[in-house]
C-alpha positions as CSV (number, residue, x, y, z in Angstrom):
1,X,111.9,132.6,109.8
2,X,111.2,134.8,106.9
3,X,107.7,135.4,107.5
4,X,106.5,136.9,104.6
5,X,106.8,133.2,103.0
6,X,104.2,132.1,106.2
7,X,100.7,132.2,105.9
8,X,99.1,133.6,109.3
9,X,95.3,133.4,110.2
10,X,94.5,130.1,108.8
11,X,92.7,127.2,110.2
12,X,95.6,124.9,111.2
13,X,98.7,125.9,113.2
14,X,102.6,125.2,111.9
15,X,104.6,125.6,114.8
16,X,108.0,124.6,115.4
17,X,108.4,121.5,118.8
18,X,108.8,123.7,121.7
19,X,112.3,121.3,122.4
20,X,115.3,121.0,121.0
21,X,117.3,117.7,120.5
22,X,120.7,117.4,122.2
23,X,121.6,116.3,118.4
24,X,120.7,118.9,116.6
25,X,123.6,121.8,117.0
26,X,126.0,118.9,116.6
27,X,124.3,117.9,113.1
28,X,123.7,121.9,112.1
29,X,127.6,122.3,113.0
30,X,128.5,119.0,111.0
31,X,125.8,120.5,107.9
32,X,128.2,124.0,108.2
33,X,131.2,122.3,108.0
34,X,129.9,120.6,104.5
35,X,129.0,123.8,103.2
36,X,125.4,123.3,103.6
37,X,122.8,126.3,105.0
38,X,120.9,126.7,108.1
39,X,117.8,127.8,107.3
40,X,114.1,128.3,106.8
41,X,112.4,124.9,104.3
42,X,109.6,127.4,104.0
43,X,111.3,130.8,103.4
44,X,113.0,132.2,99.8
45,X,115.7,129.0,99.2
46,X,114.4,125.4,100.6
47,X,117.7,123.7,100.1
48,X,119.3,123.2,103.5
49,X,119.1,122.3,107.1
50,X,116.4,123.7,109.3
51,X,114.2,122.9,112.1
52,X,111.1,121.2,111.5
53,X,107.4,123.2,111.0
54,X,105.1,120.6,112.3
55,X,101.4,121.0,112.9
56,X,101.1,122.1,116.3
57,X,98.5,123.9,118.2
58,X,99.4,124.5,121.8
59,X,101.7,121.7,122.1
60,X,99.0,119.1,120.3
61,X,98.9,117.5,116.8
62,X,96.6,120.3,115.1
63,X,95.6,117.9,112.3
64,X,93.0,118.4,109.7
65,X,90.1,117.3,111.3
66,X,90.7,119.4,114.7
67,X,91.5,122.5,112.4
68,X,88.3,121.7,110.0
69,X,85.7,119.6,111.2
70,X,85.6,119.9,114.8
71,X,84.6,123.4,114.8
72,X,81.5,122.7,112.5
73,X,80.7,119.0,114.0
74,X,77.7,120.1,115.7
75,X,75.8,121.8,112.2
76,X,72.7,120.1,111.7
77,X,72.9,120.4,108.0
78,X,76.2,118.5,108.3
79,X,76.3,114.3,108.8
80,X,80.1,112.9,109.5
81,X,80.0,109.2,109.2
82,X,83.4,107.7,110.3
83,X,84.4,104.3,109.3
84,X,81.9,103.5,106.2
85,X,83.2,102.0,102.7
86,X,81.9,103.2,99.5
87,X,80.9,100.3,97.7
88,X,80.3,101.8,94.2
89,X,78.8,105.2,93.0
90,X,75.3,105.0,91.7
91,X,74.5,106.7,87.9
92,X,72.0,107.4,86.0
93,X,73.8,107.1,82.9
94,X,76.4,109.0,82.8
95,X,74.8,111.0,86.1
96,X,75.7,110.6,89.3
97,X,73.0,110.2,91.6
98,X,74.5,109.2,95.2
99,X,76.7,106.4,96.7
100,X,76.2,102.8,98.1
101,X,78.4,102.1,101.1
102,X,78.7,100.1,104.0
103,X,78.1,101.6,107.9
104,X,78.1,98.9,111.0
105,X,77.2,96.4,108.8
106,X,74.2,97.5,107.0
107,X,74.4,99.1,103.0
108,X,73.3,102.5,102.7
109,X,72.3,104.4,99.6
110,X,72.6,108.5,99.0
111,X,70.2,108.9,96.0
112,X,69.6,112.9,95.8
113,X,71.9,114.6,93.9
114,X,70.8,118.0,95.1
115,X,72.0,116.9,98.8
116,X,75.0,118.1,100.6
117,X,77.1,115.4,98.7
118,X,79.0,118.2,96.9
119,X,82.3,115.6,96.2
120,X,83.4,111.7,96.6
121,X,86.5,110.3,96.7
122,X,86.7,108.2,93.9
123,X,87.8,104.9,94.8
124,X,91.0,103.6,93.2
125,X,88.5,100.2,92.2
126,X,86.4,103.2,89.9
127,X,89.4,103.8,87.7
128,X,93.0,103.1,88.1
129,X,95.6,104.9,85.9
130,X,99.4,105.6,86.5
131,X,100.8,106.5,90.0
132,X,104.1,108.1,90.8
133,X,105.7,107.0,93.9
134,X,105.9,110.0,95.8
135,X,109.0,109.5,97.9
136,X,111.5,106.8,97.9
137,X,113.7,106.2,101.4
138,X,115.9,103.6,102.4
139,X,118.0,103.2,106.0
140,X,115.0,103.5,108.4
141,X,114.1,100.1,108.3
142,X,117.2,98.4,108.6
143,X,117.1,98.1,112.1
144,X,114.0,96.6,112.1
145,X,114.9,94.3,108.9
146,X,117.9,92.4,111.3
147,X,115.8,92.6,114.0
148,X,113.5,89.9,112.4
149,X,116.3,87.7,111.6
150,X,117.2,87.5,114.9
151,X,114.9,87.8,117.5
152,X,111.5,85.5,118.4
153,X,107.9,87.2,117.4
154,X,107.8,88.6,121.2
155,X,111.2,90.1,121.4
156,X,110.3,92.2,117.9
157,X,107.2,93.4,118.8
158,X,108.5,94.9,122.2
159,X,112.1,96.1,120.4
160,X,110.1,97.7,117.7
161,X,106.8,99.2,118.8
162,X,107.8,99.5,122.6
163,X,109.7,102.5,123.8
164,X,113.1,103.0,123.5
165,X,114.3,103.1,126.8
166,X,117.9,104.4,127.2
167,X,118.6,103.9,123.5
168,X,119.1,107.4,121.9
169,X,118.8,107.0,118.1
170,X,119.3,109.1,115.2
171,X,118.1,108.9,111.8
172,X,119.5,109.6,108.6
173,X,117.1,109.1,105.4
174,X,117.7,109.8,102.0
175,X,114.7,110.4,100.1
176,X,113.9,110.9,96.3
177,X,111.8,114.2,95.7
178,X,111.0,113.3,92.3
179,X,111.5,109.6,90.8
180,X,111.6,109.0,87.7
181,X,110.3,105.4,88.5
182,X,106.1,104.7,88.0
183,X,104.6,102.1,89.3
184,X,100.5,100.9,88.7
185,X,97.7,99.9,90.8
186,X,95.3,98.0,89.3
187,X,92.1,96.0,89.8
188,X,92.3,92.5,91.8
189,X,88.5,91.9,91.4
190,X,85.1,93.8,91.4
191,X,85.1,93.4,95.1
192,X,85.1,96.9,96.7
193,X,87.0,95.0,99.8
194,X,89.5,93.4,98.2
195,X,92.9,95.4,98.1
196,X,94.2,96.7,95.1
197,X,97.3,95.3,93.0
198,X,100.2,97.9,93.8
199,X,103.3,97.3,91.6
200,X,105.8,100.5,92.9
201,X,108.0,99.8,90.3
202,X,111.2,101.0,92.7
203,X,114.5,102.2,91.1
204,X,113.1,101.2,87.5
205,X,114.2,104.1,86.3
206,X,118.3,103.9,87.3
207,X,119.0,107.7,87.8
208,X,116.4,106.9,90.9
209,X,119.0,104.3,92.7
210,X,121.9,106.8,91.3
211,X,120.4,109.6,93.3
212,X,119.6,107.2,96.4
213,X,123.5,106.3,97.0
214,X,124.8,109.7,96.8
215,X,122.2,110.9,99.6
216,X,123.3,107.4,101.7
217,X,126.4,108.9,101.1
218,X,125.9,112.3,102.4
219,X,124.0,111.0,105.5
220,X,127.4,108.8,106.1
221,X,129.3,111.9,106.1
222,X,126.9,113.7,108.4
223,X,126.8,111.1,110.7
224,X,130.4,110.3,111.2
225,X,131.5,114.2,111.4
226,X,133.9,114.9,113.7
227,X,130.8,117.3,115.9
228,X,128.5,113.9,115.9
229,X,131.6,112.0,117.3
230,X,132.1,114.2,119.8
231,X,128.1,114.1,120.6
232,X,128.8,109.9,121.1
233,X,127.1,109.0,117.9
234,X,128.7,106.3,116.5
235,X,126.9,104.1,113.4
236,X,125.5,100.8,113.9
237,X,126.5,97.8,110.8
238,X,123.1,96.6,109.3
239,X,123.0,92.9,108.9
240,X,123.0,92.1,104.6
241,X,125.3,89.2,104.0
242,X,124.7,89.6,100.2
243,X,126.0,93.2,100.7
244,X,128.9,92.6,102.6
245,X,131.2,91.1,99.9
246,X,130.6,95.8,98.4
247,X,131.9,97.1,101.9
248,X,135.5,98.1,100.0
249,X,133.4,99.6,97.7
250,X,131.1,102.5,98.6
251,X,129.1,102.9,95.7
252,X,128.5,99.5,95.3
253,X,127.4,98.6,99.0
254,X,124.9,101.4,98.8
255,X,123.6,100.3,95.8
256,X,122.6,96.6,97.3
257,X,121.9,98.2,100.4
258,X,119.2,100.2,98.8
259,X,117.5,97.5,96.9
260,X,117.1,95.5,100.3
261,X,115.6,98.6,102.2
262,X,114.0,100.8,100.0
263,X,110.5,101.8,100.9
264,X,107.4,104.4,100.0
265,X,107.2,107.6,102.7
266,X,103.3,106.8,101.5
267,X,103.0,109.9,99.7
268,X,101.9,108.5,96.5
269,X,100.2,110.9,93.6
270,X,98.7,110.6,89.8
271,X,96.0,107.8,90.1
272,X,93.4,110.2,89.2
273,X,95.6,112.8,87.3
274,X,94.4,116.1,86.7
275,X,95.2,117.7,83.2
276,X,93.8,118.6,79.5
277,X,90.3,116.7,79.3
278,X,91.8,115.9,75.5
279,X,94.8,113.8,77.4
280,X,94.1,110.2,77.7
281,X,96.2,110.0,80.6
282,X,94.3,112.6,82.3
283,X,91.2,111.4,84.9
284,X,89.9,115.0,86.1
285,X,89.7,118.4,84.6
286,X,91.3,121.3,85.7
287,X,87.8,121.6,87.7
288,X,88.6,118.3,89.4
289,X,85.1,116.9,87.6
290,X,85.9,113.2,86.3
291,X,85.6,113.2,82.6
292,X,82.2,111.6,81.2
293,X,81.0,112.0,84.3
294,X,78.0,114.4,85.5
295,X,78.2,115.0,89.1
296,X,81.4,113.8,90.2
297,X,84.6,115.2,91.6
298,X,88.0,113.9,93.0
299,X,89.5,115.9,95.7
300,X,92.6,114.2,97.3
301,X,96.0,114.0,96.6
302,X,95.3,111.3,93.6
303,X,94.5,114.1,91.3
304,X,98.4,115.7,91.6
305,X,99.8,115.1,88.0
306,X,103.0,114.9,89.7
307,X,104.3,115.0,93.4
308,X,105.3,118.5,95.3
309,X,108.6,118.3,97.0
310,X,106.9,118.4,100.3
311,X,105.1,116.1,101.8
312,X,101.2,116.2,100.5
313,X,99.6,117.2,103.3
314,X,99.4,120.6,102.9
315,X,99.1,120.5,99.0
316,X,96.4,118.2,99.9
317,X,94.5,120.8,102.0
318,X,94.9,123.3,99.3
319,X,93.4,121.2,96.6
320,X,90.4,121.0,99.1
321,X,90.4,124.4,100.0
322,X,90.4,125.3,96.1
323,X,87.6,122.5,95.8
324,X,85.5,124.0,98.0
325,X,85.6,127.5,96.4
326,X,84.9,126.1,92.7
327,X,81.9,124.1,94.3
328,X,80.3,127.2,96.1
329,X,81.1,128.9,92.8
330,X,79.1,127.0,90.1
331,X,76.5,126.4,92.8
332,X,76.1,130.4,93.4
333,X,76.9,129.9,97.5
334,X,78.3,132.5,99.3
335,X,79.1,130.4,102.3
């Protein structure tokens, strides 16, 4: 680990699992063998195989909340208020004066603006521009695809979401860092409940679906290496009829499989963009205020103009982080 590339002293833990799969020196000596780097994801070069750097503290999930909130739960200048729904944001012309939402079934209204409501999230209902679909994978879910075909409601539900007893399993996914495919969300209705209309546009753009095959093809090569043979793996054949007329023809066959199993990793960016107020694509200002807007700010991963390579977790936390500064900035706070 090249710790100078690590952060130390910060609220939430990255540790790596305290155990070690019987599969992974098998898959590092199969990575070698291909010419590919054991390494750090977090150090100098990212490209490679490594161990996960999960958030862990003390053998536990240490998530955002148990790195952020539960330490200050108890303030009495601070409210937390799990479960309510923001119904719409209330202005005074263009100035934001509170929030209407819903809490165990009653509507509440936040009407002073000089409260502790320092940001909102704005609501994908408020405005709705572009998104990028953050990561693209395909393969997980083909077990669970021919499962349905073949097995009663019951059977699925146990197969699926029960343990796997005495069924070691490995995983191969090939994901898309950066698509070139967009999709849109837009407005079903002015009903704050009612769930958006989410077109993810997959594999419009066709370098996207080119990209997709050649990592299925890498993960085939992986996982039929000679050091994964000799570890027992051995590949199970996905039930896709329509599919099965390509299996002579590599390229092909991945490029049907892939249109039957592609999924989001639910990483999605861009519906409130961040960028040159002048841009019409643009929702917030390098400030994260919403433009026309007096008193209103987007902090979340909607406002990344495009997605990391990572997952958005942590850039997530940082635009929060970054939030929080600009906030006690303007507002003269030296908390």
């Amino acid at each position: 680990m090249f710790l100078g590339y690590h952060g130390v002293g910060g609220p939430i833990t990255v540790e790596k699992p305290l155990y070690n799969s019987e599969i992974k020196n098998p898959i590092f000596e199969a990575a070698q063998k291909f010419g590919i780097r054991i390494g750090d994801s977090n150090g100098p070069i990212q490209t490679g195989f490594y161990d996960f750097q999960c958030f862990i503290r003390n053998g536990q999930r240490c998530s955002s909340a148990k790195a952020y909130l539960v330490p200050v739960e108890n303030r009495t200048n601070l409210d937390i208020v799990g479960g309510a729904h923001v119904r719409r944001v209330l202005l005074n012309g263009t100035q934001v004066m509170g929030v209407e939402f819903d809490y165990n079934n009653s509507t509440y209204q936040g009407l002073d603006p000089k409260s502790t409501l320092r940001s909102l999230k704005f609501q994908s209902w408020l405005i709705c521009l572009w998104v990028t679909i953050s990561k693209i994978i395909a393969e997980y879910l083909c077990l669970f695809s021919w499962i349905l075909k073949t097995l009663t409601d019951a059977t699925i539900y146990k197969t699926v979401f029960g343990p796997y007893e005495d069924k070691p399993m490995a995983l191969c996914l090939s994901q898309i860092l950066h698509p070139k495919s967009i999709g849109t969300v837009r407005l079903k209705s002015t009903n704050p409940y009612d769930m958006p209309l989410i077109d993810p546009n997959y594999f419009a753009d066709k370098s996207d679906l080119r990209d997709m095959v050649e990592g299925l093809k890498m993960c085939q090569k992986i996982m039929t290496s000679e050091p994964l043979k000799k570890a027992g793996v051995k590949p199970f054949e996905t039930m896709v009829p329509i599919c099965s007329i390509f299996k002579a023809d590599l390229d092909k066959f991945f490029t049907c499989f892939s249109k039957f199993f592609v999924v989001t990793l639910s990483h999605q960016v861009g519906t409130a963009k961040m960028g040159d107020p002048k841009d019409p694509t643009t929702v917030v200002d390098p400030q994260l205020r919403v433009k026309g807007i007096q008193g209103l700010r987007v902090v979340d991963a909607s406002i990344m103009p495009i997605v990391p390579s990572g997952n958005t977790n942590i850039p997530t936390i940082m635009v929060a982080e970054k939030a929080s500064d600009i906030i006690k900035r303007n507002n003269k706070l030296s908390i």
